[in-house]
C-alpha atoms as an extended CHARMM CRD file, in Angstrom:
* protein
*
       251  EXT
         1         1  UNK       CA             21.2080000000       -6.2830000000       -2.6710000000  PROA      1               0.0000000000
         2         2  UNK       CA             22.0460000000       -9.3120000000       -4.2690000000  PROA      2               0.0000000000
         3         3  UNK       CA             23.9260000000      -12.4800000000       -3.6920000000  PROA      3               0.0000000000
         4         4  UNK       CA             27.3060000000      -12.5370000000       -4.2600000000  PROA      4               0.0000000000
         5         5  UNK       CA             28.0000000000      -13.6000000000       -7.5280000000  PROA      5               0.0000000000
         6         6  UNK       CA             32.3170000000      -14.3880000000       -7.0380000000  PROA      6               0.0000000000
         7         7  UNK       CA             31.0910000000      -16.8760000000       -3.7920000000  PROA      7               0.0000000000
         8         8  UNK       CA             34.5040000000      -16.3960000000       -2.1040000000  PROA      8               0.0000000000
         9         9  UNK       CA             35.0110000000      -18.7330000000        0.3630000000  PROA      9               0.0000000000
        10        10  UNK       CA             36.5160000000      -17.8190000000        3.9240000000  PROA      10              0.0000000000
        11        11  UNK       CA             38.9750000000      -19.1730000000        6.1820000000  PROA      11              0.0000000000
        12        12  UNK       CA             37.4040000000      -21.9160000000        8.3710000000  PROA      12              0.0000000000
        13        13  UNK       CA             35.7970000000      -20.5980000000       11.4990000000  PROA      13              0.0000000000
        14        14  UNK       CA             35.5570000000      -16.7000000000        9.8870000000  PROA      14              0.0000000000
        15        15  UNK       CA             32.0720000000      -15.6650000000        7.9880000000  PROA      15              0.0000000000
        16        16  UNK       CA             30.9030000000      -15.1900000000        4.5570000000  PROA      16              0.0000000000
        17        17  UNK       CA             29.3060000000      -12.2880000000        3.6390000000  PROA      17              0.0000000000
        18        18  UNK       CA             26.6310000000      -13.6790000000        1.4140000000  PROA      18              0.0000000000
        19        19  UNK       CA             24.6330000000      -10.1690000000        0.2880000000  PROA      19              0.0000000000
        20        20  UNK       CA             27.6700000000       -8.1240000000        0.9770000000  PROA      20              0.0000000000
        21        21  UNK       CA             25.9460000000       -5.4030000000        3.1310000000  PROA      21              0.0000000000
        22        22  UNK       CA             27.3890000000       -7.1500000000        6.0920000000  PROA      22              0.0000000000
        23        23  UNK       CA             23.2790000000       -7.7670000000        6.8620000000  PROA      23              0.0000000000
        24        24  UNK       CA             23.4090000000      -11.5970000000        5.6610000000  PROA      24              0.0000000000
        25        25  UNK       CA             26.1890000000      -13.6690000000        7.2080000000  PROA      25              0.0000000000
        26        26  UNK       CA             27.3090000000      -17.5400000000        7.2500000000  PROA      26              0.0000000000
        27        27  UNK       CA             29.3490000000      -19.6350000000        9.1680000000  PROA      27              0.0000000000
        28        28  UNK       CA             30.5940000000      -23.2910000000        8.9130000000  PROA      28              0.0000000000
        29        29  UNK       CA             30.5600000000      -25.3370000000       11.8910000000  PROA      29              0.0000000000
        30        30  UNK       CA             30.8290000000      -28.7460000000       10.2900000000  PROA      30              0.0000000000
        31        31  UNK       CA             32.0190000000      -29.5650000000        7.1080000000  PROA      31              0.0000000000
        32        32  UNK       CA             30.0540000000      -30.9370000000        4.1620000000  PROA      32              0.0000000000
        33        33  UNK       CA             30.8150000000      -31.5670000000        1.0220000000  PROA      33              0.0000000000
        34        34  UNK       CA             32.3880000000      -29.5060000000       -1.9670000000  PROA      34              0.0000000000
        35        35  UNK       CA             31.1710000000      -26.9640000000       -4.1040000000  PROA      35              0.0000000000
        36        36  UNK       CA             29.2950000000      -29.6370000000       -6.3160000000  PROA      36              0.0000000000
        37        37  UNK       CA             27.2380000000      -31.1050000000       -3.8990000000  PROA      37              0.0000000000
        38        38  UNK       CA             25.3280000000      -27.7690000000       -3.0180000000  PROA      38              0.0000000000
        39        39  UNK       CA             21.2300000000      -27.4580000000       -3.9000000000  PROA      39              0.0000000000
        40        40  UNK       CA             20.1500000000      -25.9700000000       -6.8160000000  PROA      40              0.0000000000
        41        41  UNK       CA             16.9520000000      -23.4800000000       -6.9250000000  PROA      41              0.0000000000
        42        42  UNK       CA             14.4420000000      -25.8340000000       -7.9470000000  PROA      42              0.0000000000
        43        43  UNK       CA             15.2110000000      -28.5750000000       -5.8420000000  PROA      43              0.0000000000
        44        44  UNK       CA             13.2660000000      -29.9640000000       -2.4920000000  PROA      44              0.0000000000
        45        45  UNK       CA             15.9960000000      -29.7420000000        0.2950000000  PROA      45              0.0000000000
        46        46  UNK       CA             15.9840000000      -31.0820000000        3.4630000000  PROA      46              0.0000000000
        47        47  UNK       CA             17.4930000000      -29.5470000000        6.7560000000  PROA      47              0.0000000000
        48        48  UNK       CA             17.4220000000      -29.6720000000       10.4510000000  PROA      48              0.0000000000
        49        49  UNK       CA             16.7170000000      -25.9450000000       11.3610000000  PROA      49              0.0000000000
        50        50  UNK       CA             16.7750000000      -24.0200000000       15.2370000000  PROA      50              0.0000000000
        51        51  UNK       CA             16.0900000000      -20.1270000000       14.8380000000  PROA      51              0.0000000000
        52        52  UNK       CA             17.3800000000      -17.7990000000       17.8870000000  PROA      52              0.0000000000
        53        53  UNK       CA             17.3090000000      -14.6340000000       18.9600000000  PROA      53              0.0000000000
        54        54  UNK       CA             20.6740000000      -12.8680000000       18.9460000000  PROA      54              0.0000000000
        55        55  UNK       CA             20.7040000000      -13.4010000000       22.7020000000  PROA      55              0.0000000000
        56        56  UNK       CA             20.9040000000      -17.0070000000       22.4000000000  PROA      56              0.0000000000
        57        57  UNK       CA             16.8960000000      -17.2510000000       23.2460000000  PROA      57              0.0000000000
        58        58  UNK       CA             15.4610000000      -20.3490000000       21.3520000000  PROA      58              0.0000000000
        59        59  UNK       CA             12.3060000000      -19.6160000000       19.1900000000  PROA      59              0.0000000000
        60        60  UNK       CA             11.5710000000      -22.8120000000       17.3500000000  PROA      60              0.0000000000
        61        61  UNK       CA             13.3560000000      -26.2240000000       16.5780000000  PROA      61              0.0000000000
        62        62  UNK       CA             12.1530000000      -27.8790000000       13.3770000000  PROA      62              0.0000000000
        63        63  UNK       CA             14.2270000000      -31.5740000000       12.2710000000  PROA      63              0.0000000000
        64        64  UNK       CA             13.6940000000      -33.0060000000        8.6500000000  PROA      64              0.0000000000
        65        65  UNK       CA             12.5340000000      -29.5850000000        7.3280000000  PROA      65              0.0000000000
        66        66  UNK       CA             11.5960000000      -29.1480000000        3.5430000000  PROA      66              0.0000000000
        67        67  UNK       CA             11.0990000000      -26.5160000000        1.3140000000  PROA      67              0.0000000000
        68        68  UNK       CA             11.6460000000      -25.3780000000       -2.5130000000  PROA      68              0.0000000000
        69        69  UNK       CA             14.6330000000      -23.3930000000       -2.9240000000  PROA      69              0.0000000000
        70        70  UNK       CA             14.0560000000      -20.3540000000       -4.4540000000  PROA      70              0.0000000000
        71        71  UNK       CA             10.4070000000      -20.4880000000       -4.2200000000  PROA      71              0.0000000000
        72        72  UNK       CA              9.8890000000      -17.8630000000       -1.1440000000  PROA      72              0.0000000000
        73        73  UNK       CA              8.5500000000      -21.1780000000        1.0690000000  PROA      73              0.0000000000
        74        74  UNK       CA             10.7740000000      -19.8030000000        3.7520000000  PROA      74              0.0000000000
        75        75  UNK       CA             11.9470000000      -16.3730000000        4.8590000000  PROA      75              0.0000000000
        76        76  UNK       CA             14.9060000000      -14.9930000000        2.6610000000  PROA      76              0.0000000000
        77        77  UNK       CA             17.9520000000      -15.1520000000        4.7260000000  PROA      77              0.0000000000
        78        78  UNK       CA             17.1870000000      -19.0370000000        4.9940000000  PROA      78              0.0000000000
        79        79  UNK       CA             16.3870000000      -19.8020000000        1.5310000000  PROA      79              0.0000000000
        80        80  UNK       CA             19.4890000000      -17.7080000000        0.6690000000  PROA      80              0.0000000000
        81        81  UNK       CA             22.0340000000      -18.8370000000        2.5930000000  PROA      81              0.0000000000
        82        82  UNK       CA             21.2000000000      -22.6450000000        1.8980000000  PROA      82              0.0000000000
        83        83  UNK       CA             22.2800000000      -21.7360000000       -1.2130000000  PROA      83              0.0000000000
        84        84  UNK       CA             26.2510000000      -21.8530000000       -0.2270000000  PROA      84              0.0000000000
        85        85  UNK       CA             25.9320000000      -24.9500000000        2.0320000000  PROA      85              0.0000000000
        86        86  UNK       CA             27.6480000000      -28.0380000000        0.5930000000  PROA      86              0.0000000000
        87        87  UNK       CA             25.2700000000      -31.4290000000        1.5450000000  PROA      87              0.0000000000
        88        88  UNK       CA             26.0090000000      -32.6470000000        5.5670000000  PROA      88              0.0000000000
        89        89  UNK       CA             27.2020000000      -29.0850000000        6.1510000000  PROA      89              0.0000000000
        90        90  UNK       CA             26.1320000000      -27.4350000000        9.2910000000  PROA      90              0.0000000000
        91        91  UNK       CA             26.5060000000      -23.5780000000        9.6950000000  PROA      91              0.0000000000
        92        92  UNK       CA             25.2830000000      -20.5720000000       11.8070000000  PROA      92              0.0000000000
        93        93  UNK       CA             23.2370000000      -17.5780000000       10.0770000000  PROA      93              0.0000000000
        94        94  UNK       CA             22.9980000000      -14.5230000000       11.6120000000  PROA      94              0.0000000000
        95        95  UNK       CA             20.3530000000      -12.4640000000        9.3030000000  PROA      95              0.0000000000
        96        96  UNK       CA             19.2100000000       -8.6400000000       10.0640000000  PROA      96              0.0000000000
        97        97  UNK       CA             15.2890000000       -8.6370000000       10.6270000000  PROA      97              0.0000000000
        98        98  UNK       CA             14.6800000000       -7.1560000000        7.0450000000  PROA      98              0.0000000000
        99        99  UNK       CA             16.0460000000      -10.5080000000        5.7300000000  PROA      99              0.0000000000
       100       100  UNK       CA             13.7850000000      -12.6520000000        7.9490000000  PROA      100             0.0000000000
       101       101  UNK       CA             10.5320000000      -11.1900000000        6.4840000000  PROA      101             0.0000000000
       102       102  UNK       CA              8.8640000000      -10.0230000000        8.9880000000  PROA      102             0.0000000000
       103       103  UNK       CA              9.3330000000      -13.3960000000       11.2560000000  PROA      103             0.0000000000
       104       104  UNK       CA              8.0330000000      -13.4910000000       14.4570000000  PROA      104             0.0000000000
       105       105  UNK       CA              8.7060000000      -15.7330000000       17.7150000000  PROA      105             0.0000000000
       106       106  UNK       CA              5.8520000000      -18.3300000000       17.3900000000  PROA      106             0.0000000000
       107       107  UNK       CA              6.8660000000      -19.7270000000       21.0700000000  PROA      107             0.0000000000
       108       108  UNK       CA              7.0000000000      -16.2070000000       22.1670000000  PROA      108             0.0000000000
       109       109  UNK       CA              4.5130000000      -13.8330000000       20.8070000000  PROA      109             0.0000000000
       110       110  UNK       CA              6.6720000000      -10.7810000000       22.5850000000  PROA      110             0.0000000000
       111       111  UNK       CA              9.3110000000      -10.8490000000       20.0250000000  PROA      111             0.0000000000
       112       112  UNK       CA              9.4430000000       -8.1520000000       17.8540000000  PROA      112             0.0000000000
       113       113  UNK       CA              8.4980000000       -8.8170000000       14.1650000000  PROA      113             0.0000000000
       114       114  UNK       CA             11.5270000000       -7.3170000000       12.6290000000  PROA      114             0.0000000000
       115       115  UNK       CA             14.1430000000       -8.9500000000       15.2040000000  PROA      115             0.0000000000
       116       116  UNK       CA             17.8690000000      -10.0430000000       14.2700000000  PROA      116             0.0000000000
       117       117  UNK       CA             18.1010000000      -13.5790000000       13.7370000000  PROA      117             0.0000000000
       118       118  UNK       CA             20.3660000000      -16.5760000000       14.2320000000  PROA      118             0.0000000000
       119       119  UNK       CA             19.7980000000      -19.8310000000       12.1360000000  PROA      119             0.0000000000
       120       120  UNK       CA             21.6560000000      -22.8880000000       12.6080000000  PROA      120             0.0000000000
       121       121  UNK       CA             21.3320000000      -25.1210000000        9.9320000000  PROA      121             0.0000000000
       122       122  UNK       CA             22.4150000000      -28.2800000000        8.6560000000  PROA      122             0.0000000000
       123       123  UNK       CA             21.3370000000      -29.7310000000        4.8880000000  PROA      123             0.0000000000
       124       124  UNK       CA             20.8560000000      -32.9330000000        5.0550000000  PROA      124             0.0000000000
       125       125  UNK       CA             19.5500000000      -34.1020000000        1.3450000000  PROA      125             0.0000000000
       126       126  UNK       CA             18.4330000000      -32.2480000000       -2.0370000000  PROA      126             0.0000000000
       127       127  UNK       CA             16.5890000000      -33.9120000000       -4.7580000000  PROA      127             0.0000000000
       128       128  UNK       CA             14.4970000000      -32.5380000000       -7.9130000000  PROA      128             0.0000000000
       129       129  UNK       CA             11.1630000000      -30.8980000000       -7.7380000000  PROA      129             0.0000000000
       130       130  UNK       CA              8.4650000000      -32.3360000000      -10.1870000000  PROA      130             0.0000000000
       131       131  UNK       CA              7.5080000000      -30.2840000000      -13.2810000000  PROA      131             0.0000000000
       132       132  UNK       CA              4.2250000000      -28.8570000000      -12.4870000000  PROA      132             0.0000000000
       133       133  UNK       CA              3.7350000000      -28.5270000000      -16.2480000000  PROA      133             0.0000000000
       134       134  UNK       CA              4.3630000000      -32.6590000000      -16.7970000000  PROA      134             0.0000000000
       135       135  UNK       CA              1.8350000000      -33.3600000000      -14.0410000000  PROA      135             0.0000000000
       136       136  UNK       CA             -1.5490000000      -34.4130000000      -14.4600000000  PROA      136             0.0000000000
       137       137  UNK       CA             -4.3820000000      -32.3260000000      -12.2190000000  PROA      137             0.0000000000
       138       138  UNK       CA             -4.3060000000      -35.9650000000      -10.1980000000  PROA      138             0.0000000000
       139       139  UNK       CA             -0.6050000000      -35.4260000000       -9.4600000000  PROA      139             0.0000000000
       140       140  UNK       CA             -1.0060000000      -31.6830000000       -8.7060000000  PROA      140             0.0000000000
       141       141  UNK       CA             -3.5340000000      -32.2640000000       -6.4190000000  PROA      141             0.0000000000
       142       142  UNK       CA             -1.6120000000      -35.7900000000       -4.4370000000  PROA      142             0.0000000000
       143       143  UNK       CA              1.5570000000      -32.9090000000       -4.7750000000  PROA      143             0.0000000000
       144       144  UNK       CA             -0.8180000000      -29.9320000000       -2.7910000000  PROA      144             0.0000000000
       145       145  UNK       CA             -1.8820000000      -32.0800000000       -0.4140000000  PROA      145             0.0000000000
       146       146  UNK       CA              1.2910000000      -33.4730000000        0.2560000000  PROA      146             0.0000000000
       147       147  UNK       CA              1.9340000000      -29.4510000000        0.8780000000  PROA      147             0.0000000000
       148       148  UNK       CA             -1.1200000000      -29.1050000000        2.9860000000  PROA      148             0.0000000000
       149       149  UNK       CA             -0.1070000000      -31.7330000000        5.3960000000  PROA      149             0.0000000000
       150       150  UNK       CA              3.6140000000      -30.3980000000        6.0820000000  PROA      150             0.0000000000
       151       151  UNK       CA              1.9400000000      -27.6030000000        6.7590000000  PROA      151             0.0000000000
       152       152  UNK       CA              0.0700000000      -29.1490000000        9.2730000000  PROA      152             0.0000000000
       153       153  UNK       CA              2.8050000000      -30.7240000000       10.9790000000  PROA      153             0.0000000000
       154       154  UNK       CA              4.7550000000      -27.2920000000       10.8450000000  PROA      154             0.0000000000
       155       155  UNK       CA              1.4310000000      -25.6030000000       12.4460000000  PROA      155             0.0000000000
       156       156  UNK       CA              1.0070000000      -28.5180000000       15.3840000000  PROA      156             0.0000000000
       157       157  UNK       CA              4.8750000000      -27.3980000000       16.1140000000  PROA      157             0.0000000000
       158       158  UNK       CA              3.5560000000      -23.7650000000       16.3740000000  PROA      158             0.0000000000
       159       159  UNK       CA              5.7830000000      -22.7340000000       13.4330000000  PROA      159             0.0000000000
       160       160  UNK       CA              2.8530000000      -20.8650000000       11.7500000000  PROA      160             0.0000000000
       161       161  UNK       CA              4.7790000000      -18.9360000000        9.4690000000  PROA      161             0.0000000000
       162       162  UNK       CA              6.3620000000      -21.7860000000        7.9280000000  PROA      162             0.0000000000
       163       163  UNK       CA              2.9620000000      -23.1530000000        7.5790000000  PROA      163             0.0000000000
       164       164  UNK       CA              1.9750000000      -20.2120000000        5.9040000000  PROA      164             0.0000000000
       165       165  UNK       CA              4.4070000000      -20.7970000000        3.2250000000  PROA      165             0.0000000000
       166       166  UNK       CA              3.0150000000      -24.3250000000        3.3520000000  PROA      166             0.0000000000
       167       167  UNK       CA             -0.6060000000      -23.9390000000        2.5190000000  PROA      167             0.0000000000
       168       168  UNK       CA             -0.1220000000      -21.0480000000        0.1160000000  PROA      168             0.0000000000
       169       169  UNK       CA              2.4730000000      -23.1810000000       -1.7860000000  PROA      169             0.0000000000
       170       170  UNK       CA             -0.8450000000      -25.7850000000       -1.8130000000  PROA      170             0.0000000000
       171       171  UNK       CA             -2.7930000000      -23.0230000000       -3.4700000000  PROA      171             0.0000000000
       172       172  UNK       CA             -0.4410000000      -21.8540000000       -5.9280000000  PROA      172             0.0000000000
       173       173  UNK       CA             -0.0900000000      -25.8580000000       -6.9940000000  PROA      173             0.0000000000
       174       174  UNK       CA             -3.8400000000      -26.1770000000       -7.4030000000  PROA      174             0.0000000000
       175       175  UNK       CA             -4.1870000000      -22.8740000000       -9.3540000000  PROA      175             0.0000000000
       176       176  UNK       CA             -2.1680000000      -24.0180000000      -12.3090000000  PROA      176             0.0000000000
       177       177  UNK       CA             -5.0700000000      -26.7200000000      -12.5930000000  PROA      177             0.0000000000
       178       178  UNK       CA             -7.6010000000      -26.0990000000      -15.6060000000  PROA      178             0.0000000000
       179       179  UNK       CA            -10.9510000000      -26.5700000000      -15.1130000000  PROA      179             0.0000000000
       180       180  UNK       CA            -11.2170000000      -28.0580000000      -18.1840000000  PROA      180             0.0000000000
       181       181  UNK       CA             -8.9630000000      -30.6130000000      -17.7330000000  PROA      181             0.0000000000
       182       182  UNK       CA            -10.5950000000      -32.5270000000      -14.6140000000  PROA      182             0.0000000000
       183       183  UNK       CA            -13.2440000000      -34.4770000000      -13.7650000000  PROA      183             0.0000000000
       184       184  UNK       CA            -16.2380000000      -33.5040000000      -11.2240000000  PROA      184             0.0000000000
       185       185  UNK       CA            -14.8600000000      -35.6500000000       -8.5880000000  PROA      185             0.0000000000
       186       186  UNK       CA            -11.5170000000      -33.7910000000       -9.0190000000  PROA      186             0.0000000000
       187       187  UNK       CA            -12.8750000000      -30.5520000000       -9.4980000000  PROA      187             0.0000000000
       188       188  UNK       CA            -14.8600000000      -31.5190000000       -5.7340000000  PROA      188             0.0000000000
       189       189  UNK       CA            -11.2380000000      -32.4750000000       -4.2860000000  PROA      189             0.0000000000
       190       190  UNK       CA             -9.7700000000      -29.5340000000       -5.6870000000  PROA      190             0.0000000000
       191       191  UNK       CA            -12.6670000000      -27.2380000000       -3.7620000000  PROA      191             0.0000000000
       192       192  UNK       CA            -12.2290000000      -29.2540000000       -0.3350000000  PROA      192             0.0000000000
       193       193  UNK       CA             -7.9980000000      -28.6690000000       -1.1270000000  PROA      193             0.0000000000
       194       194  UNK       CA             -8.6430000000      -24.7450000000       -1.8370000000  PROA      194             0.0000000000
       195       195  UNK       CA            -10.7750000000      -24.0760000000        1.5660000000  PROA      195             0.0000000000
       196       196  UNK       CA             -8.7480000000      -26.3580000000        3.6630000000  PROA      196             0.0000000000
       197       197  UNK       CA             -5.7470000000      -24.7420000000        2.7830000000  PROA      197             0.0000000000
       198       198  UNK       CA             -7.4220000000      -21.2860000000        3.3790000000  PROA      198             0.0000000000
       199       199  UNK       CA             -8.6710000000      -22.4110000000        6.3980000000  PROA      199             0.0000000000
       200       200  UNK       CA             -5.6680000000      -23.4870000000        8.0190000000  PROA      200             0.0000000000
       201       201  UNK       CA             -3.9800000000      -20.2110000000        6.4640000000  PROA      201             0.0000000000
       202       202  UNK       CA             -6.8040000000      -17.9730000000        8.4350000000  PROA      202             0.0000000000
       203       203  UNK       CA             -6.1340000000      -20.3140000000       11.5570000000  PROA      203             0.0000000000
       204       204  UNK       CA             -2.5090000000      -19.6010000000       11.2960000000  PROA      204             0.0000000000
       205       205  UNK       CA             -3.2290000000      -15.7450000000       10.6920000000  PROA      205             0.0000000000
       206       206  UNK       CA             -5.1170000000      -15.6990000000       14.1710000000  PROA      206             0.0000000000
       207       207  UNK       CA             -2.2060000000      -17.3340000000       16.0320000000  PROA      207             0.0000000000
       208       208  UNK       CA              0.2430000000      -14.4700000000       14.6150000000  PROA      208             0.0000000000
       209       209  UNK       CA             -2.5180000000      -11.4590000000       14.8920000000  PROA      209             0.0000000000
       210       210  UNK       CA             -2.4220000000      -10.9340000000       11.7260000000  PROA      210             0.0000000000
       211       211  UNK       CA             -6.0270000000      -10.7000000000       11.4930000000  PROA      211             0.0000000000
       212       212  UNK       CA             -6.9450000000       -8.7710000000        8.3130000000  PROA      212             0.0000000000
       213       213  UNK       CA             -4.8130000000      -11.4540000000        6.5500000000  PROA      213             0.0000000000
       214       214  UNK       CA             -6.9020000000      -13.6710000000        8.4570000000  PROA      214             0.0000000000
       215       215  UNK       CA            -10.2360000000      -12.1310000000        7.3580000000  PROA      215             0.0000000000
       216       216  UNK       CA             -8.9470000000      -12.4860000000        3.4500000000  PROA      216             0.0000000000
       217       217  UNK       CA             -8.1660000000      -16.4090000000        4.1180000000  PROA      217             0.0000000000
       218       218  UNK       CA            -12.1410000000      -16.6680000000        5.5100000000  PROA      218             0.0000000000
       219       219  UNK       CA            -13.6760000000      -14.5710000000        2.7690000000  PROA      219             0.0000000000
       220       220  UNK       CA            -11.9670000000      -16.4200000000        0.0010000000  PROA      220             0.0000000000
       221       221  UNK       CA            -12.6130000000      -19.8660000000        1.6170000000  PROA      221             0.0000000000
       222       222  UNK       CA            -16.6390000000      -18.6390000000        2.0640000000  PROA      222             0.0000000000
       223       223  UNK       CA            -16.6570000000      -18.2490000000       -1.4770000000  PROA      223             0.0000000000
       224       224  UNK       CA            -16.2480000000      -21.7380000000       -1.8730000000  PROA      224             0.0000000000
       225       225  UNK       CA            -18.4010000000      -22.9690000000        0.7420000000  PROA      225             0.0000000000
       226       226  UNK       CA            -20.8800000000      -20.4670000000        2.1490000000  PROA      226             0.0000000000
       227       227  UNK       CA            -21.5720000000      -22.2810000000        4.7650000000  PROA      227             0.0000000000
       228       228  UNK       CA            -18.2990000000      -23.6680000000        5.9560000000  PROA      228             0.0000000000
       229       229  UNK       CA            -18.0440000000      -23.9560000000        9.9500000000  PROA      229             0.0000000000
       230       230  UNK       CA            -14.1290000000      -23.7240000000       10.0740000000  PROA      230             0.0000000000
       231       231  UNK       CA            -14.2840000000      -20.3230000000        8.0220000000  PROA      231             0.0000000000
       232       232  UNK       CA            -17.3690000000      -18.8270000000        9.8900000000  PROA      232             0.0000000000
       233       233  UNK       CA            -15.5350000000      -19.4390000000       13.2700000000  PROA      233             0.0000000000
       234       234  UNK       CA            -12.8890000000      -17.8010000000       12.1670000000  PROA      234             0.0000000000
       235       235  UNK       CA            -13.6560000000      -15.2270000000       10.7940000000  PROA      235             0.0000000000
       236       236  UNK       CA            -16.3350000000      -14.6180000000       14.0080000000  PROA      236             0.0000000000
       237       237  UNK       CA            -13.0720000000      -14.6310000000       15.9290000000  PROA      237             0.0000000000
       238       238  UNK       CA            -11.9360000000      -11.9620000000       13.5960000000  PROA      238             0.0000000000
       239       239  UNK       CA            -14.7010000000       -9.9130000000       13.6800000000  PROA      239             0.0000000000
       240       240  UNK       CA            -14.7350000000       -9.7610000000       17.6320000000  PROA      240             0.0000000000
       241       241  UNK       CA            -11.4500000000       -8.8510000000       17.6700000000  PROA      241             0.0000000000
       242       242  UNK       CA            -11.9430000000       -6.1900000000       15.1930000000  PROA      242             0.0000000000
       243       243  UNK       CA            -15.5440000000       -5.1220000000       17.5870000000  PROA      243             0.0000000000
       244       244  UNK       CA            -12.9040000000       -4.8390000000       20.4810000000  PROA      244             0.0000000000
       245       245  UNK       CA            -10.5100000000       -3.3050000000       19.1160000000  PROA      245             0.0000000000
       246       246  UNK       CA            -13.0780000000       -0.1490000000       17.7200000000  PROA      246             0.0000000000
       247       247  UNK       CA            -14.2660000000       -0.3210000000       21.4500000000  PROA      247             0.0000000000
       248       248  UNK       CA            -11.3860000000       -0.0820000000       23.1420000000  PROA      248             0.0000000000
       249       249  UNK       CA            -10.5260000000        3.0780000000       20.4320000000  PROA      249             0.0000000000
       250       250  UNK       CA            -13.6440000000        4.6540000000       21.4770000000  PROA      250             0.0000000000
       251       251  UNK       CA            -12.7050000000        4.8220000000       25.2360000000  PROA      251             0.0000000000
């Protein structure tokens, strides 16, 4: 599939069938502006976001929300349908599981991973993204940590997926940073940056049972630090789940 490329606009109150597949759908609620104020991929945007079940069953509630468009920081239907919302605009999503990437309920564990979605949305300010490339390491690492920490705050509203997206955003940032062109004390930032990051990723992991994903996060942080507590806990937690598990099989 791919996003409609004529953008047709309906009547007010019907829905836009953004893929075309009848699988990705919008609807405006409130009015925002024209055509020319919508985001552009690239930029930071900023939304209040509440994600539903299809029954009307409230899974999370996030205010003052940012993310990259077009950089996979959130699941697809969200980062695609913000695409055709003019700035103030509030609208309804309703997105078919495949679209919502494998989501799952963070306030309610029960909810299956590949469940229908509805998003309710409002954009409430875009603005440019920095140029990785024109940054100096010092920026790129102020501009991960700055990542790191909304992914924090995402995380302590149990929105782990979203803080996922976060931290991994954080490690893609302080990848693009040559060795060569930092200084120890930098290059001893950028190590605390990676395993934090990769903590917090494995911490997230265990919330959602995803704990292989989890075991990578601890691995790859250990090869930074050995003998890092965080990623030894977790990944003891991992590994008696795992012990468990193989019990439970052999019963």
């Amino acid at each position: 599939c791919s996003i409609s490329k004529t953008d047709p606009q309906p009547p007010a109150n019907e829905w836009l069938d953004i893929l075309g597949n009848g699988l990705l759908m919008k609807k405006v609620l409130q009015p925002g502006g024209g055509r020319d104020s919508r985001p552009e991929l690239g930029q930071i945007v900023k939304i209040n976001l509440k994600t539903r079940l299809l029954d009307g069953t409230l899974v999370e509630e996030l205010s003052e929300f940012w993310f990259t468009l077009g950089h996979r920081e959130v699941i697809p239907a969200l980062d695609w349908a913000v695409r055709f919302m003019g700035m103030g605009e509030k609208a309804v999503i309703k997105t078919d599981g495949r679209y919502a990437n494998g989501f799952r309920g963070n306030l309610y564990p029960e909810i299956p991973s590949k469940a229908d979605l509805s998003l309710e949305v409002k954009l409430l300010e875009a603005t440019d993204a920095p140029d990785l490339k024109l940054l100096s390491p010092t920026e790129k690492i102020a501009l991960a940590t700055c990542k790191k920490e909304q992914g924090n705050v995402l995380y302590r509203c149990k929105a782990y997926n979203y803080a996922i997206l976060k931290y991994s955003t954080a490690l893609k940032i302080t990848e693009s940073i040559s060795k060569d062109d930092i200084r120890s004390e930098e290059e001893n930032n950028l190590m605390e940056m990676n395993v934090k990051c990769l903590n917090n990723m494995a911490a997230s992991m265990l919330k959602l049972e995803h704990f292989d994903a989890a075991l990578t996060c601890c691995s790859e942080g250990l090869m930074y630090q050995p003998k890092n507590v965080k990623a030894l806990f977790h990944m003891g937690k991992v590994l008696a789940f795992q012990w468990s598990r193989g019990v439970c099989l052999l019963l």
